[in-house]
C-alpha positions in Angstrom: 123.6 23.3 139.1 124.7 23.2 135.4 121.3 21.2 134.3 119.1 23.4 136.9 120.8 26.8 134.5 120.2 25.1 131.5 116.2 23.9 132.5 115.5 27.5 133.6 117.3 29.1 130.3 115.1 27.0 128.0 112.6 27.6 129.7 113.0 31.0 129.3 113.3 31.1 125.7 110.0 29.4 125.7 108.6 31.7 127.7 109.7 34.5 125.4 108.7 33.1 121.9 104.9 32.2 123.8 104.6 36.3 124.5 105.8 37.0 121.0 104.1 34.5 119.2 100.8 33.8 121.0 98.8 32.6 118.0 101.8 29.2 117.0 100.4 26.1 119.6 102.7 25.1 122.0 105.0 22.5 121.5 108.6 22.1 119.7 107.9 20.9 116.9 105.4 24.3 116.2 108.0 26.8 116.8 110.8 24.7 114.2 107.6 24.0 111.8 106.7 27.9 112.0 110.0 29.0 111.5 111.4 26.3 109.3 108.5 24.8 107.3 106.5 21.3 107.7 109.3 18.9 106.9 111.8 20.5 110.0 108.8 20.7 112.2 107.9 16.9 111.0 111.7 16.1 111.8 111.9 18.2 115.2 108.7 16.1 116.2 109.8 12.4 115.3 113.2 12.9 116.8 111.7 14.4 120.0 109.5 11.5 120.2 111.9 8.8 119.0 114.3 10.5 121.8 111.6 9.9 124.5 111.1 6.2 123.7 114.9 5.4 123.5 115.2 7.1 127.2 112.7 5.4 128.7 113.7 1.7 126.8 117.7 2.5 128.1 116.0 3.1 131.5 114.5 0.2 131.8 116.2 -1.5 130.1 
């Protein structure tokens, strides 16, 4: 129940910064690197994808 109010609340905030910022591409990384500059989008990016890689090697692992 906590993870299912967490899911919907991010996806909400998501939802929100799409309707006021229609022109920024999708994604993470191009909300942090349009509010915070290339390097913290760069960072926001490599972490998300480092984060992915780690899961799924602990998974499988």
């Amino acid at each position: 129940m906590v993870v299912g109010t967490g899911m919907c609340a991010l996806a909400r905030v998501f939802q929100t910064r799409a309707i006021r910022k229609p022109d920024i591409d999708p994604g993470v990384f191009a909300f942090a690197k349009a509010g915070f500059g290339d390097y913290m989008g760069f960072l926001s990016a490599f972490r998300y994808r480092l984060g992915s890689i780690l899961g799924n090697l602990f998974y499988w692992g």
